[in-house]
SENUVEX-793013 format. One record per residue (C-alpha): residue number from 0; x, y, z; chain. Coordinates in steps of 0.25 Angstrom, whole numbers. Layout:
BEGIN
NODE; pos; c1; c2; c3; unit
NODE; NUM; X; Y; Z; A
...
//
This chain:
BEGIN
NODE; pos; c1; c2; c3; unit
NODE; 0; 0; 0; 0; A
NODE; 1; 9; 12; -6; A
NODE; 2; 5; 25; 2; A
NODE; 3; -3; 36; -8; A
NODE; 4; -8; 27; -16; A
NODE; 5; -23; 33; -16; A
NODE; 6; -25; 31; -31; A
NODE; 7; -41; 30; -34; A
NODE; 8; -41; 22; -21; A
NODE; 9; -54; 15; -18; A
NODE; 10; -62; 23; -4; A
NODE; 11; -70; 12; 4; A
NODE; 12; -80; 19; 13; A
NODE; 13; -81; 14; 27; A
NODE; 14; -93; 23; 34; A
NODE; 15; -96; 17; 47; A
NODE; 16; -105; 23; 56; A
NODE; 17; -99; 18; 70; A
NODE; 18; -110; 9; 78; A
NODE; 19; -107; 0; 91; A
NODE; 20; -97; -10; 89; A
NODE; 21; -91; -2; 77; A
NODE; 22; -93; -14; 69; A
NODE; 23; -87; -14; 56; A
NODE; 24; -93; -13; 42; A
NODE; 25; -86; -15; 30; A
NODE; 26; -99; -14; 21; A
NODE; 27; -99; 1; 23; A
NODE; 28; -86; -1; 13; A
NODE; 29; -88; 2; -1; A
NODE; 30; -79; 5; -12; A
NODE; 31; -80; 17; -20; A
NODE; 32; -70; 16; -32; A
NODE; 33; -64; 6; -41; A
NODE; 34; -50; 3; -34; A
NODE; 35; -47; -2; -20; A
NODE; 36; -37; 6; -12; A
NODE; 37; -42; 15; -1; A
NODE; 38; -54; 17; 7; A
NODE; 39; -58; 24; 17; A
NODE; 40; -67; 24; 29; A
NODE; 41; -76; 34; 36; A
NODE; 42; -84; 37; 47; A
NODE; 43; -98; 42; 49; A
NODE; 44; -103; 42; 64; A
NODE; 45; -111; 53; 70; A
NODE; 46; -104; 64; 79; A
NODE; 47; -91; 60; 74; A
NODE; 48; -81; 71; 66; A
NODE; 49; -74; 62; 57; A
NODE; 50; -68; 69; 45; A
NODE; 51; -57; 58; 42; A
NODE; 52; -60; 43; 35; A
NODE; 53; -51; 33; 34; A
NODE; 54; -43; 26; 24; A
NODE; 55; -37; 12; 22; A
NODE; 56; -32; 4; 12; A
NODE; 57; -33; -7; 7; A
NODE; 58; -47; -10; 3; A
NODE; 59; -42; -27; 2; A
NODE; 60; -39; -26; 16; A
NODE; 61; -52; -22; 22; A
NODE; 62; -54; -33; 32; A
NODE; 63; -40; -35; 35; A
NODE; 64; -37; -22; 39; A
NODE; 65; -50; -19; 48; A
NODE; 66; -56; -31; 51; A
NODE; 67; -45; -38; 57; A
NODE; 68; -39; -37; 72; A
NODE; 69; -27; -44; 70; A
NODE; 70; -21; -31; 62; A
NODE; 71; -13; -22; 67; A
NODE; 72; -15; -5; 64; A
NODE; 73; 0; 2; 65; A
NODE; 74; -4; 16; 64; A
NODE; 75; 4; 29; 62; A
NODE; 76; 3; 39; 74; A
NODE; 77; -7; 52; 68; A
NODE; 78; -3; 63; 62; A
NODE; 79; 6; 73; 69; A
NODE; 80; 14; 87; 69; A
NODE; 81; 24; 85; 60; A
NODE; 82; 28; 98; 63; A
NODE; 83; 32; 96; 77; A
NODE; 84; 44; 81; 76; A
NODE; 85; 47; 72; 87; A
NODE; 86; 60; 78; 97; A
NODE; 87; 71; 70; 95; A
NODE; 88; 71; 57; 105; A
NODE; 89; 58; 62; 110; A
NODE; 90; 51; 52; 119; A
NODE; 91; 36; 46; 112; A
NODE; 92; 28; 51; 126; A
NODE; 93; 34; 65; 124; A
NODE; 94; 23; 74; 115; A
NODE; 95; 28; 87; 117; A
NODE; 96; 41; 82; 108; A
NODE; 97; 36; 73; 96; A
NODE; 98; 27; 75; 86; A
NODE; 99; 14; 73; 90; A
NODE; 100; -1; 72; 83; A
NODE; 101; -8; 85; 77; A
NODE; 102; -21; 87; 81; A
NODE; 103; -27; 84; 68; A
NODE; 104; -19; 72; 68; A
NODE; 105; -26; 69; 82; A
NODE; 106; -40; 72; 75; A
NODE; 107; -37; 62; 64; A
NODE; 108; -33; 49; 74; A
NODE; 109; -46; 53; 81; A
NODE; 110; -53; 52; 68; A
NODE; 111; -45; 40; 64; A
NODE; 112; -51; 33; 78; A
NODE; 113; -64; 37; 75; A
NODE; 114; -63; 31; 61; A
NODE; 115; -57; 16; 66; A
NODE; 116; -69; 17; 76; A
NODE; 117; -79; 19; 68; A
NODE; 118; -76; 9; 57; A
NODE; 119; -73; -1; 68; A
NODE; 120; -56; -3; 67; A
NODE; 121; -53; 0; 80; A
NODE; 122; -40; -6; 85; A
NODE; 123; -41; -17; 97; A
NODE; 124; -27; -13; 102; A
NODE; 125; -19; 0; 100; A
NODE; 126; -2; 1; 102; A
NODE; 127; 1; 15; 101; A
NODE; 128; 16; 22; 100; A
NODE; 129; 22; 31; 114; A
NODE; 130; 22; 44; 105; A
NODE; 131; 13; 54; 106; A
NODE; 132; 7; 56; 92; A
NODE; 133; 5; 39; 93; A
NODE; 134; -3; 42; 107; A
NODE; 135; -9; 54; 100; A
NODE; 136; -15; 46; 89; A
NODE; 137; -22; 34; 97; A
NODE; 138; -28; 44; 107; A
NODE; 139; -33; 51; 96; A
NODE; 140; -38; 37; 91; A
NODE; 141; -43; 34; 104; A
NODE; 142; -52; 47; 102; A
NODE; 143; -57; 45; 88; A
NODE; 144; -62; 29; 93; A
NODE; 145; -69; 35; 105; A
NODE; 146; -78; 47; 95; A
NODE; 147; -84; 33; 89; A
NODE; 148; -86; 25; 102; A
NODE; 149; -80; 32; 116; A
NODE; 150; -78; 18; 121; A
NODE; 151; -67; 12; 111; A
NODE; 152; -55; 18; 116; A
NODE; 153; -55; 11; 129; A
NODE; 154; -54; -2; 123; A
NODE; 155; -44; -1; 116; A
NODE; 156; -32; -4; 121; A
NODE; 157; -19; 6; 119; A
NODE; 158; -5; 3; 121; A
NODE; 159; 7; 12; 121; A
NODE; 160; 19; 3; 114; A
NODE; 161; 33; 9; 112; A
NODE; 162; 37; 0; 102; A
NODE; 163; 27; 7; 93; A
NODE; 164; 36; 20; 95; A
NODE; 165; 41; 29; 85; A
NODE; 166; 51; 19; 79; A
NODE; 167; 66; 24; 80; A
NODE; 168; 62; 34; 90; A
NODE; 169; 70; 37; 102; A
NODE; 170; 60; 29; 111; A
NODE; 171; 53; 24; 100; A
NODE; 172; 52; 7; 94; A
NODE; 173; 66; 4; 88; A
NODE; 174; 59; -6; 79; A
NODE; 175; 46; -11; 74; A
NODE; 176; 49; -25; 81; A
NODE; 177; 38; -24; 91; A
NODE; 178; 30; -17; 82; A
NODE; 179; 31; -28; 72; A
NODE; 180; 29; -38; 83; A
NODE; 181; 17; -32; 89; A
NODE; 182; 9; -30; 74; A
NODE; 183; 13; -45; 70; A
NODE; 184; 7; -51; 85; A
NODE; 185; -7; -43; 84; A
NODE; 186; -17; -52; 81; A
NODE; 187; -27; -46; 85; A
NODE; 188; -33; -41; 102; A
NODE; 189; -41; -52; 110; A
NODE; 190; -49; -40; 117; A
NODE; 191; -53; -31; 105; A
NODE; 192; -56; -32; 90; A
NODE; 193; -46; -23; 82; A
NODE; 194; -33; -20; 77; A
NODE; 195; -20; -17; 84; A
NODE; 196; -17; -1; 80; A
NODE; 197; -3; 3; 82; A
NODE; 198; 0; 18; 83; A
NODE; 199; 14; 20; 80; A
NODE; 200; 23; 28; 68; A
NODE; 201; 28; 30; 56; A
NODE; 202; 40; 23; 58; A
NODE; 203; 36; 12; 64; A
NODE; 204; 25; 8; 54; A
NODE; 205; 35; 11; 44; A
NODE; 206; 45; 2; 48; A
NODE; 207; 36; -10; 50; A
NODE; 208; 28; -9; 38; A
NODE; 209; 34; 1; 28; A
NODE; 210; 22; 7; 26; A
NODE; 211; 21; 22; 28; A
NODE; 212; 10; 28; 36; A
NODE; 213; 2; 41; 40; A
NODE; 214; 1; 47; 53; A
NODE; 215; -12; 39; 58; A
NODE; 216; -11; 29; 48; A
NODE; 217; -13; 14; 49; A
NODE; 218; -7; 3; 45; A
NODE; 219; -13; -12; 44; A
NODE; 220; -5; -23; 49; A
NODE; 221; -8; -36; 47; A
NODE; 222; 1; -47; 59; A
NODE; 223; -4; -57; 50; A
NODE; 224; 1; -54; 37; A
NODE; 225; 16; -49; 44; A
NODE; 226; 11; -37; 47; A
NODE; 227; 6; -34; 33; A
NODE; 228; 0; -19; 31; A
NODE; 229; -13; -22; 26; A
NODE; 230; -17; -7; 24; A
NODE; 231; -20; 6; 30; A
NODE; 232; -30; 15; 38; A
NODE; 233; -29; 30; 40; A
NODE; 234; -36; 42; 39; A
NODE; 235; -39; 49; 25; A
NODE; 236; -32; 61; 30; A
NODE; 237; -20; 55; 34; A
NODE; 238; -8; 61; 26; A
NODE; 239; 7; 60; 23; A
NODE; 240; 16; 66; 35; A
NODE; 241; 27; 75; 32; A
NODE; 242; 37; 68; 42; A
NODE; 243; 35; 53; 35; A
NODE; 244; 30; 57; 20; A
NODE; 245; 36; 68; 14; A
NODE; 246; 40; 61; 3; A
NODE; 247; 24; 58; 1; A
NODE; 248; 20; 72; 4; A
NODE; 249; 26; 76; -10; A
NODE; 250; 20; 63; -17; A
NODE; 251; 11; 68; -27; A
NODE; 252; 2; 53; -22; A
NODE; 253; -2; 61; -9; A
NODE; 254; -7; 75; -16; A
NODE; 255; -14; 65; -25; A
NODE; 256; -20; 57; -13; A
NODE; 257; -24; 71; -5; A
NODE; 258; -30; 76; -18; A
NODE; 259; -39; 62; -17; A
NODE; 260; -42; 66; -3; A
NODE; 261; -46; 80; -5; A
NODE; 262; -55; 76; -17; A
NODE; 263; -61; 65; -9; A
NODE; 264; -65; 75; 2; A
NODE; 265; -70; 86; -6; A
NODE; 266; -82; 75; -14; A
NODE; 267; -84; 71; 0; A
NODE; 268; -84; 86; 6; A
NODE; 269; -93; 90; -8; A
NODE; 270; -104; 76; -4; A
NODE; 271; -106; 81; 9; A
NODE; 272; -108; 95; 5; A
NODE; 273; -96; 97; 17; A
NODE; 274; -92; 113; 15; A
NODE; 275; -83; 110; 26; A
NODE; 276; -75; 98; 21; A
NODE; 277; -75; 105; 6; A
NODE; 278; -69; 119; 14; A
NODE; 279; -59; 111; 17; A
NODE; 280; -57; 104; 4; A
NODE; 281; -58; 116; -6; A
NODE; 282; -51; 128; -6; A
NODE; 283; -57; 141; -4; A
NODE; 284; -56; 147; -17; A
NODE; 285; -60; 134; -24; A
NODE; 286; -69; 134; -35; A
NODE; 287; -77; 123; -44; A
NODE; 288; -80; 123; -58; A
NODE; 289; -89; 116; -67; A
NODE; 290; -100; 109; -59; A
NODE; 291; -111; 116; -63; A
NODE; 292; -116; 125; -75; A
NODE; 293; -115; 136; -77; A
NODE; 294; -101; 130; -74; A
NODE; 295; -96; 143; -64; A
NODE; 296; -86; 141; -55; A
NODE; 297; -92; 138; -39; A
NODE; 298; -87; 140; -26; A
NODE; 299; -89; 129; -15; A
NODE; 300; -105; 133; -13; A
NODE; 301; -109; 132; -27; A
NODE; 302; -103; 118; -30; A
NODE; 303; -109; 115; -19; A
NODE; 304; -122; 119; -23; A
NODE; 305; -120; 113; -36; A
NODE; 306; -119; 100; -30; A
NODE; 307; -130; 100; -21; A
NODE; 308; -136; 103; -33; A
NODE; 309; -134; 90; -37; A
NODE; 310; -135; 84; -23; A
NODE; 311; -150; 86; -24; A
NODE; 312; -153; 80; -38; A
NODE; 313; -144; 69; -33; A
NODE; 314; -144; 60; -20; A
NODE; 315; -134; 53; -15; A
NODE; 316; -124; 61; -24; A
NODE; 317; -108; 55; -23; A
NODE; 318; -97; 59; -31; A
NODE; 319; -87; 45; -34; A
NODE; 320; -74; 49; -36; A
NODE; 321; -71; 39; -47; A
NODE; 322; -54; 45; -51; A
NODE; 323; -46; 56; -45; A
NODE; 324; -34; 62; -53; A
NODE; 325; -22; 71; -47; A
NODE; 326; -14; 79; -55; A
NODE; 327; -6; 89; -49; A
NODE; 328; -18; 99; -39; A
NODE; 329; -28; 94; -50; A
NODE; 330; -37; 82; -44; A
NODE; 331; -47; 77; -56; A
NODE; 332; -60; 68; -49; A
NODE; 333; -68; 60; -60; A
NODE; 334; -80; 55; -52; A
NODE; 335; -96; 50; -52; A
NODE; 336; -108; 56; -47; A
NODE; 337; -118; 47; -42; A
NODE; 338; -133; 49; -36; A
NODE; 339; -144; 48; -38; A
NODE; 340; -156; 58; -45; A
NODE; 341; -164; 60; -34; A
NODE; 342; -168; 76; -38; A
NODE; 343; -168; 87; -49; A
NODE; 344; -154; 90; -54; A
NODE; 345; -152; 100; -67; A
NODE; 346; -167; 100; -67; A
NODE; 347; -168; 83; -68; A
NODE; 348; -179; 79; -57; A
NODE; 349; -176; 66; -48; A
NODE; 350; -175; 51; -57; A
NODE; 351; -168; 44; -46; A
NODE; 352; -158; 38; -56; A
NODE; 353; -142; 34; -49; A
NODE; 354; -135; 46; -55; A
NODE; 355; -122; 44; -57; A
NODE; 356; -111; 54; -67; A
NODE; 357; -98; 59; -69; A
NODE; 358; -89; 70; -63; A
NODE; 359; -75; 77; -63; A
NODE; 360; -68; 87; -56; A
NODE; 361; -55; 92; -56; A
NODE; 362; -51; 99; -43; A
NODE; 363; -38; 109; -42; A
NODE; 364; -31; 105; -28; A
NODE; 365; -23; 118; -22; A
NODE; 366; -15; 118; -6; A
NODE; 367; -25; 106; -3; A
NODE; 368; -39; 112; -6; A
NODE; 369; -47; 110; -18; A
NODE; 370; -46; 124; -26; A
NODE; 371; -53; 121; -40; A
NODE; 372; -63; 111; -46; A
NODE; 373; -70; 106; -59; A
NODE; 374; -80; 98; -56; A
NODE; 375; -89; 92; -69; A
NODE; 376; -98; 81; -69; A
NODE; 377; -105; 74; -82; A
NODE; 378; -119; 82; -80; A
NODE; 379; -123; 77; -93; A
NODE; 380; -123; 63; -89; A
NODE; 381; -130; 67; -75; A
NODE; 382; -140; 73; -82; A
NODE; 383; -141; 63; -92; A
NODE; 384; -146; 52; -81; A
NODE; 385; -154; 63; -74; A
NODE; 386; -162; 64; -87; A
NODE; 387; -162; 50; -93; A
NODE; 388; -176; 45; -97; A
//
């Protein structure tokens, strides 16, 4: 599994509403494109503010990777100040002199928690490093589990283990042995359903498996298969770090991977009629052309009114993202639109036919925002279904 390799991944949906016993559900799982790659999950629970969804791969390795309690999660600490490095020979108790978590780094492990809970992948046992930033992240765990149920937290067990310390590190593991040698014995609690999760570091993880993780990411071990990595879990918005990734912060794979992103939130953002997510999203001097006749330029209020315009001829409307091209700040989404004809719409009154035509738009990506789009769909073949006899 090569890191940002995102290419016209597959999204899986898991939307579970949390109940008593958290029991799990996989037929809330659906694929929505033609290749099998990434998906993701969400949550939706009443009274929880839950912006992030989580992502896994791979798709083949469903069952194994969170339907089993013999694997192992290694997680990567979350994300910290980069501004602020560890003292030289700094001890893992003292705070005040390592680089510890920010506080949005704290929000997404809280999220994260609330996440795992809710799509029932709670760990049975968690083995956490002495640092600070490693204590940080399972607290904030902690907090995230107990939004879902205020009871799980106590029954989970936590351990602090030095031999998951920083590796190298001054009072840190000197090797990976007992790490190793702690993944390969797990087989599983006697006490509790679950994994074993590990909150340790880059360098650690590293070591033992080669693979290259994300603050807050997690790898899937599996003691059965020599400690095989059978995929990953971690949050959409998890990112490259300037202190392991600089090399990948230039790659023209990760602009091209947060372009995806960013198109993904904003047809989300647009569904929802969300003005704040899309504030966010598009820049303040963005404009769209093309939607409607007479074909003028519009602001953010007018395309929205434009698509509700839409919206009310009709139901259930949902925009599939069927390819996304990158070229330089230029991101080109050829797409359907489905629904289903359930109002008048360009003067057409209600058939109740399944609706389904073709779009493009072309966005102009500037400094992170959305500044410029085209946005065209086939109106001749909508029309052409609203009015057949």
């Amino acid at each position: 599994m090569a890191r940002f390799t995102r290419v016209t991944a597959a999204v899986l949906c898991f939307a579970h509403v949390a109940t008593a016993g958290l029991a799990q559900n996989w037929e809330t799982v659906r694929q929505v494109s033609t290749h099998i790659g990434e998906m993701t999950m969400t949550l939706e629970m009443s009274g929880l503010d839950v912006d992030e969804t989580l992502r896994f791969e791979p798709y083949q390795q469903l069952d194994d990777m969170f339907g089993r309690d013999d694997v192992v999660f290694l997680m990567r600490h979350g994300p910290t100040d980069w501004s602020k490095l560890d003292e030289k020979n700094v001890a893992p108790t003292d705070c005040t002199n390592q680089r510890v978590m920010i506080e949005s780094g704290v929000r997404s492990m809280r999220d994260f928690g609330s996440l795992i809970a809710s799509n029932n992948i709670l760990p049975s046992q968690i083995v956490v490093s002495e640092w600070c930033r490693n204590q940080q992240t399972v607290a904030a765990l902690q907090d995230g589990f107990d939004r879902v149920d205020p009871t799980i937290s106590a029954t989970i067990p936590v351990e602090t283990d030095g031999n998951t310390n920083l590796l190298l590190s001054l009072q840190g593991a000197k090797d990976v042995a007992s790490l190793r040698e702690r993944i390969s014995n797990w087989e599983g609690s006697p006490d509790r359903k679950g994994p074993l999760l590990i909150v340790t570091h880059y360098t650690n993880i590293e070591e033992l498996t080669q693979f290259r993780v994300f603050e807050g990411e997690v790898l899937i071990l599996d003691p059965k298969r020599d400690n095989q990595v059978l995929g990953y879990l971690r949050l959409a918005s998890a990112a490259p770090d300037v202190g392991h990734f600089s090399d990948a912060l230039s790659s023209p794979l990760l602009a091209r991977s947060e372009a995806q992103d960013m198109i993904e939130r904003y047809y989300d953002a647009i569904g929802a009629q969300d003005m704040t997510a899309l504030e966010t999203i598009l820049s303040d001097r963005w404009v769209s052309h093309g939607l409607s006749d007479p074909d003028g330029d519009q602001d953010v209020d007018d395309f929205l009114s434009v698509v509700e315009t839409i919206r009310a001829g009709l139901s259930d409307v949902e925009f599939i993202v069927d390819e996304i091209h990158v070229a330089g700040d230029i991101v080109t989404v050829i797409g359907t639109i489905i629904g289903q004809h359930t109002g008048t719409i360009y003067g057409l009154p209600a058939t109740g036919r399944q609706i389904n035509f073709g779009a493009i738009a072309v966005h102009r990506i500037e400094d992170g925002t959305i500044t410029e789009s085209w946005q065209m769909s086939d109106r001749v073949g909508l029309i052409q279904q609203l009015d057949a006899q």
